[in-house]
C-alpha positions in Angstrom: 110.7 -57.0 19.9 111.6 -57.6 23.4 109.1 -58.2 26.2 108.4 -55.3 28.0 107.7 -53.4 24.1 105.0 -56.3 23.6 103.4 -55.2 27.5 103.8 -51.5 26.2 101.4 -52.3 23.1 98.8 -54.7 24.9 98.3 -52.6 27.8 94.6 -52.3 28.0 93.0 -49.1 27.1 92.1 -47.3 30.1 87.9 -46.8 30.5 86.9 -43.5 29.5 85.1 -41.3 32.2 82.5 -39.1 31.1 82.4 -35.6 33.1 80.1 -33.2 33.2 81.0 -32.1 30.1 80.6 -34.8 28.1 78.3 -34.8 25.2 75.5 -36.9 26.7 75.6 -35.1 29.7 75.0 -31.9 27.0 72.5 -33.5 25.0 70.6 -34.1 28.4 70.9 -30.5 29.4 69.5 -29.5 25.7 66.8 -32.0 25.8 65.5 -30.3 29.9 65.8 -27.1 28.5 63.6 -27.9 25.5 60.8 -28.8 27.7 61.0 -25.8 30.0 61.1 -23.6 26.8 57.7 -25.7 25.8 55.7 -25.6 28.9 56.8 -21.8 29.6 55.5 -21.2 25.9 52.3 -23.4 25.9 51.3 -21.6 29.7 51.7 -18.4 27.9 49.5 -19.3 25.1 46.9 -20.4 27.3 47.3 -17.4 29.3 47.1 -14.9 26.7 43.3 -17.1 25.3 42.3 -17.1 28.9 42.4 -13.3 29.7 41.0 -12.2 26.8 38.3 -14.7 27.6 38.1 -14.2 31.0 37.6 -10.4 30.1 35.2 -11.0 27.0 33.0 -13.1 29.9 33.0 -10.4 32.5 33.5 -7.0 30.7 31.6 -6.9 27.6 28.0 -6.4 26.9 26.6 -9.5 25.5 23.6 -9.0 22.9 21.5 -11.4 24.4 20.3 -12.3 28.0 20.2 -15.9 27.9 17.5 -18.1 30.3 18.4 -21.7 30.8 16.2 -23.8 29.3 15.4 -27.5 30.0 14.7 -30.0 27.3 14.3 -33.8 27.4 16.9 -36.2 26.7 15.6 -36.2 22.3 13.6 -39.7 21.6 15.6 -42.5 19.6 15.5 -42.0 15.8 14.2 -45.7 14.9 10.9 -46.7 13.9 8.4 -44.0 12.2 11.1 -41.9 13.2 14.0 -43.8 11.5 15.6 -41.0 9.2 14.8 -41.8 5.6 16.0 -39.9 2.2 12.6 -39.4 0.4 12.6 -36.0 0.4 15.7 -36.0 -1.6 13.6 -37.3 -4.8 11.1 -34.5 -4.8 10.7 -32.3 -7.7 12.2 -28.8 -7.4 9.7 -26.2 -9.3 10.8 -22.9 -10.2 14.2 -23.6 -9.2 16.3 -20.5 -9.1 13.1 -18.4 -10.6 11.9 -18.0 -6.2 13.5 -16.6 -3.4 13.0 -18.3 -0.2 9.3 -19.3 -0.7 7.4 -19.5 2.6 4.2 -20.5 3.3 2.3 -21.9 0.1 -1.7 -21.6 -0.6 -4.0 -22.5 -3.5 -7.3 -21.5 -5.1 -8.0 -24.3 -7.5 -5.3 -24.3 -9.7 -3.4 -21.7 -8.6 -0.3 -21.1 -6.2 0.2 -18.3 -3.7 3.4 -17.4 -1.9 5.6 -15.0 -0.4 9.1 -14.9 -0.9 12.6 -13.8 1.0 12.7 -10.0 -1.4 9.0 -9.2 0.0 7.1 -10.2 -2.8 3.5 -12.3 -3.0 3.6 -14.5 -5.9 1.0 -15.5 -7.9 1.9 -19.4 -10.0 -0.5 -20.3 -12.7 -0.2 -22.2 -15.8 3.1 -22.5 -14.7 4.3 -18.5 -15.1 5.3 -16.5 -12.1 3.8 -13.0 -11.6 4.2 -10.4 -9.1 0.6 -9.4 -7.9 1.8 -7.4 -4.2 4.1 -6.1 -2.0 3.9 -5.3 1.1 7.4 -2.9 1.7 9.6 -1.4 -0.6 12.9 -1.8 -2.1 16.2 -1.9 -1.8 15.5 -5.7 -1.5 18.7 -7.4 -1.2 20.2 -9.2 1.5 18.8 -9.7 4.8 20.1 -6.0 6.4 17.3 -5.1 3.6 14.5 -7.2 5.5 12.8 -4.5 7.6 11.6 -2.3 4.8 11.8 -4.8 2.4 8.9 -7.1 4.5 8.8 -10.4 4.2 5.5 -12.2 4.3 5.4 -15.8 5.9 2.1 -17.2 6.8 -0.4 -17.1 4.2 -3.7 -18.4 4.2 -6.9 -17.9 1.9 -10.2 -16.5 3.5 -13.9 -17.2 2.8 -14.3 -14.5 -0.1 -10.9 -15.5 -1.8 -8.8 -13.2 -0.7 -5.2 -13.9 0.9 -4.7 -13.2 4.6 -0.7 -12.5 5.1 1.3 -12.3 7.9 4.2 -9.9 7.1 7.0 -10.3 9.5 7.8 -6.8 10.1 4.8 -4.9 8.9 1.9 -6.9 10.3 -1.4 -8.8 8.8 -3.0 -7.8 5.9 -5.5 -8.9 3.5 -4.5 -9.0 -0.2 -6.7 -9.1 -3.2 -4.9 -11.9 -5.4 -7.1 -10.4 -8.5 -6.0 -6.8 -8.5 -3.4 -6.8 -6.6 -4.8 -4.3 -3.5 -3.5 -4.9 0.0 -4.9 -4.3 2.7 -3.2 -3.4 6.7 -5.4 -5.3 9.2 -3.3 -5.3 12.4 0.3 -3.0 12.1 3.5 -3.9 14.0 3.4 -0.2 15.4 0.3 -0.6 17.6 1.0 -2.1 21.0 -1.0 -4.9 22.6 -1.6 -4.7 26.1 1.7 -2.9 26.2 3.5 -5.4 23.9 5.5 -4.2 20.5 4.5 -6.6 17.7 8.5 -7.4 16.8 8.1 -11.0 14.5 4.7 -11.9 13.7 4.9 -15.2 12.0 2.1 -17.7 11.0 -1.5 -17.0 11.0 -5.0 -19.8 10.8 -7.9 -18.0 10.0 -11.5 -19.8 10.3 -13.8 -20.6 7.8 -16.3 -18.1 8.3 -13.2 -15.3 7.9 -14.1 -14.1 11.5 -11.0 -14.8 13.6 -7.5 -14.8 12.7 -5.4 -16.6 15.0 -1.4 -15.1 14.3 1.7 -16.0 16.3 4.2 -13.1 17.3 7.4 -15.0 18.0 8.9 -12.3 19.7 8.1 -8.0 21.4 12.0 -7.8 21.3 13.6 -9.4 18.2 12.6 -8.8 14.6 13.0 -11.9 11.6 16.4 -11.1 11.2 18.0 -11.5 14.9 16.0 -14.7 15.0 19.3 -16.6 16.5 19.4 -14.2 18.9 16.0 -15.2 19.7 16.6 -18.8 19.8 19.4 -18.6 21.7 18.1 -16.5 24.5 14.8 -18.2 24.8 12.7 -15.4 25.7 9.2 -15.8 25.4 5.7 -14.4 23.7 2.7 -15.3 22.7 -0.8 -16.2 20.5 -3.2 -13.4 19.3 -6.1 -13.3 17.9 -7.7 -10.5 15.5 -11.7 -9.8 15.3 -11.8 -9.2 11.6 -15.5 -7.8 12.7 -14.8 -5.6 15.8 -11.0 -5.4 14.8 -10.0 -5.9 17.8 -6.6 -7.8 19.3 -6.6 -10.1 22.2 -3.4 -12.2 23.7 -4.7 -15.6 23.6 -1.4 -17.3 24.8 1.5 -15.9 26.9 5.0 -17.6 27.8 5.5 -19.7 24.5 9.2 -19.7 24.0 9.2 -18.5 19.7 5.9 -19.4 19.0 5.9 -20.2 15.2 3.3 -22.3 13.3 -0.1 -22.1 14.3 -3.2 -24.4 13.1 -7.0 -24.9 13.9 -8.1 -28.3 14.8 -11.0 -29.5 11.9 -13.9 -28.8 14.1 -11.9 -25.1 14.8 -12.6 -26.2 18.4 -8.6 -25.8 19.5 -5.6 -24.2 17.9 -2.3 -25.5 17.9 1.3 -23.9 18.1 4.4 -24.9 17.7 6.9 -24.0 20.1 10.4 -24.2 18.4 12.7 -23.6 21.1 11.6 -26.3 23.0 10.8 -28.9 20.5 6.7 -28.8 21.0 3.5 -28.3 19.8 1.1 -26.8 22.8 -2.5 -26.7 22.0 -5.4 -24.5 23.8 -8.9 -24.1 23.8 -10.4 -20.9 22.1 -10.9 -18.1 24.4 -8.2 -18.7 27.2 -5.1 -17.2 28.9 -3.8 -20.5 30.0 -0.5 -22.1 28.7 -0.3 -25.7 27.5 3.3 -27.4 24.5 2.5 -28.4 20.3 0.0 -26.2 22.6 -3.7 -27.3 22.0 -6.0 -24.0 22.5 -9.5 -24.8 22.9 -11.9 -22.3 21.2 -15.0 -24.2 21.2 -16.9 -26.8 23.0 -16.8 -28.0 26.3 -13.3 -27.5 27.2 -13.5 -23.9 25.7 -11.0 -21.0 26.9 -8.9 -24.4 28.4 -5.4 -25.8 26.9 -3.4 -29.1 27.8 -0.4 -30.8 26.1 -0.4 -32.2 22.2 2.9 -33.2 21.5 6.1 -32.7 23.7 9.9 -33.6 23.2 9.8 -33.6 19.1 12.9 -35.5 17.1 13.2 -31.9 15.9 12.8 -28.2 16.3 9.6 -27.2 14.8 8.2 -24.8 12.0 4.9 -24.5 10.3 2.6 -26.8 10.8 -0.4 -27.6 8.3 -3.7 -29.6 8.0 -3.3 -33.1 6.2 -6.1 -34.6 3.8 -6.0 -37.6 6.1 -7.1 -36.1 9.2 -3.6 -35.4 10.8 -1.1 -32.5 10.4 2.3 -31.9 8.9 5.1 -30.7 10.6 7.8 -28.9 9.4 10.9 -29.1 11.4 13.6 -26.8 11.1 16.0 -28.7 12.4 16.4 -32.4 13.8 17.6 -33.3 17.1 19.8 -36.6 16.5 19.9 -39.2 18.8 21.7 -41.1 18.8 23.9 -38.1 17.9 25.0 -34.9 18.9 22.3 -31.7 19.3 24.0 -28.4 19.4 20.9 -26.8 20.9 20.0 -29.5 23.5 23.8 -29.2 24.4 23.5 -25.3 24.8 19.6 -25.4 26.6 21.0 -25.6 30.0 24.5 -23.6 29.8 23.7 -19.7 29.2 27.3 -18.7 30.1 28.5 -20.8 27.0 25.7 -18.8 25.2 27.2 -15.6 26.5 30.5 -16.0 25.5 30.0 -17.2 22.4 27.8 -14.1 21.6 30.1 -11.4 23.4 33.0 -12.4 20.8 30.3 -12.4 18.2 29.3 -8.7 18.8 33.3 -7.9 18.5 
């Protein structure tokens, strides 16, 4: 091999220039057109949520007119108030033989109840027996409610007999021995211009004279109770003569007045609030508001009312006497903190309450 055939073969290889269309140069192309594709996609996506939304917000009739509602930051749940699983160990009675037991009574030995397919129960020795009820079938699901009835509050009067409070129906006095009911106050009649839409809970005094009955709302019935939590509407506290049968408004402006309880001495009556997480409590006789609300019925301070308990760990139900002087509280639901509260979170935003209810309706 001569020399200039040895220069031929270790000429260097020339550097390769990459043009515009060179693979990386394509691959780079791909990879910007990728990304357009994506964000012209993902704007569309949120375009076509948005104007729906946007039209759901603004267009549609919403079920509900909600009013912004302004709770307290809920207290920390340590302490007495440190969440505990006793409950858990109780016995379940009659499991699967009651539906949706309410309020609960006794006369000696015996139980009394009213249950979710409109029925007053009578317990003893242990068997279950039918003694009232207060509407009439189809008794099913809760579409079936407003003919159906369902009794909540229940409390036993002087002569043993059972006062009821019948959501949809009204008050009535039942004879637990024979079975004969009795319409005291019906939803049908207006007070002081006032449909009777949810009565609830009922405390009756010992002598059987006055029955003091919650109606938690004039505009939604048991079954739209969500509606009624949501929109925080308010009503009020009654009270029925069971001598002159006469109906007075005790209490205006309680935001779904539930449980409802005399004091020992029956000098004040107290009511829970749900929807804002109180109990108020006023004096006998009086128009005034109070939280639970304290209403005074006796004494000096009667026809007055003043704070009990404000700013519950929870949302509250009935409320009952206890054998040690105090009362127990049901709570329907509890307000964690530290933790997240759906209801606290939706108090003060009624557009969120809106929307979520327009797309309900749909």
């Amino acid at each position: 091999m001569n020399e200039v055939e040895g220069l031929r073969q270790r000429r260097p290889l020339r550097p390769q220039v990459i043009t515009e269309d060179s693979p990386a140069q394509e691959a780079k192309e791909g990879s910007t057109y990728s990304g357009k594709v994506f964000r012209v996609t993902f704007l569309t996506l949120a375009v076509s949520v948005a104007v729906p939304l946007l039209g759901v917000t603004v267009l549609l009739d919403c079920p509900i007119d909600p009013q912004p509602i302004s709770l307290k930051e809920p207290p920390l749940l340590t302490g007495v108030l440190e969440p505990n699983t006793k409950l858990r160990k109780a016995e379940r009675l009659w499991e699967n033989q009651l539906v949706g037991p309410e309020s609960i009574v006794n006369i000696g030995d015996v139980l009394f109840t009213g249950t979710a397919d409109g029925k007053i129960i009578k317990i003893e020795d242990g068997e279950i027996q039918t003694i009232a009820r207060i509407g009439h079938g189809p008794c099913g699901g809760r579409e079936d409610e407003p003919t159906c009835g369902r009794p909540l509050g229940m409390r036993v009067g002087p002569n043993n007999t059972l006062f009821v409070a019948d959501a949809y129906y009204g008050l009535y006095e039942v004879d637990p021995d024979t079975g004969e009911t009795e319409l005291l106050v019906s939803t049908k009649t207006l007070i002081e211009g006032q449909k009777l839409s949810f009565i609830n809970d009922l405390t009756v005094t010992r002598d059987g004279r006055k029955i003091y009955f919650t109606d938690s709302s004039s505009k939604w019935q048991r079954q739209d109770y969500l509606f009624l939590v949501m929109e925080g509407t308010d009503d009020g506290l009654l009270e029925y003569d069971t001598v002159t049968k006469e109906v007075k408004v005790l209490m205006v402006g309680l935001r779904f007045p539930n449980g409802v309880q005399l004091s020992p001495a029956e000098d004040f009556v107290l009511v829970q609030e749900t929807t804002m997480a109180r109990i108020r409590r006023q004096l006998r006789c009086s128009n005034l508001l109070s939280i639970t609300f304290r209403y005074y019925v006796s004494g000096l301070m009667k026809g007055g009312a003043d704070m009990f308990v404000e700013n519950m760990p929870g949302f509250p139900d009935n409320i009952r006497l206890s054998s040690s002087g105090g009362y127990w509280v049901a709570m329907a639901a509890v307000r964690p903190n530290p933790g997240f509260s759906l209801l606290d979170f939706l108090s003060e935003k009624p557009w969120i309450k809106r929307m979520i209810f327009k797309v309900k309706k749909q």
